[in-house]
N, C-alpha and C positions, 0 to 999 in steps of 0.2 A: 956872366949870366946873373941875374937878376930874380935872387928866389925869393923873395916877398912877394914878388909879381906875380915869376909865375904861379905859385904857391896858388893864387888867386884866378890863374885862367880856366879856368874849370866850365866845360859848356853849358851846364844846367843854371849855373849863377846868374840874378839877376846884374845885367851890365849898369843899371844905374847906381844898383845898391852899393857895389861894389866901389863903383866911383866915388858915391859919398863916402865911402869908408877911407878912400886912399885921398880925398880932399882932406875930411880930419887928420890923418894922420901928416900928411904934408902942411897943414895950419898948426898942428899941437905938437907934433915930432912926436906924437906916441898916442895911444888912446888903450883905456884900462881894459882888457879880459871883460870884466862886466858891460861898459858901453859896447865894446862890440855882441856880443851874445843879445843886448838889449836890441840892437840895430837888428841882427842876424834874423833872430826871431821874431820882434815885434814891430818893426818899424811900419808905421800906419801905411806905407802903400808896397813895400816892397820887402815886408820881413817873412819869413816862413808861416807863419801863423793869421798874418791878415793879406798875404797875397792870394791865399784860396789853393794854393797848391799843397797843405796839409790836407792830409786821411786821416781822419781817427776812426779808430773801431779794427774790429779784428784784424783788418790787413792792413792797417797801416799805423799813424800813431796813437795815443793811448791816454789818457788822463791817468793818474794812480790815486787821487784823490774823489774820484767817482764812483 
């Protein structure tokens, strides 16, 4: 069994982002905690925050800086 993968089969996950992420890691053998969360979150077409599938406001997520 292969738990880095599955680790990652998750149905809600974008399947391209995902791919980039195990490209880099199959080109670099590893990629830092920060690049991934960078990718996770803000990658311009496929990160949590610019694919439009974030909520902010009361039911969903939140700035603490607002």
């Amino acid at each position: 069994m292969d738990v880095g993968r599955l680790a990652l089969d998750v149905f809600w996950l974008q399947t391209e982002l995902v791919e980039l992420i195990r490209a880099e890691i199959a080109k670099r053998g590893h990629v830092s905690f920060a690049w991934f969360m960078q990718q996770a979150l803000y990658h311009f077409e496929h990160g949590y925050y610019s694919s439009g599938r974030a909520s902010i406001g009361r039911r969903g997520d939140y700035f603490t800086n607002v």
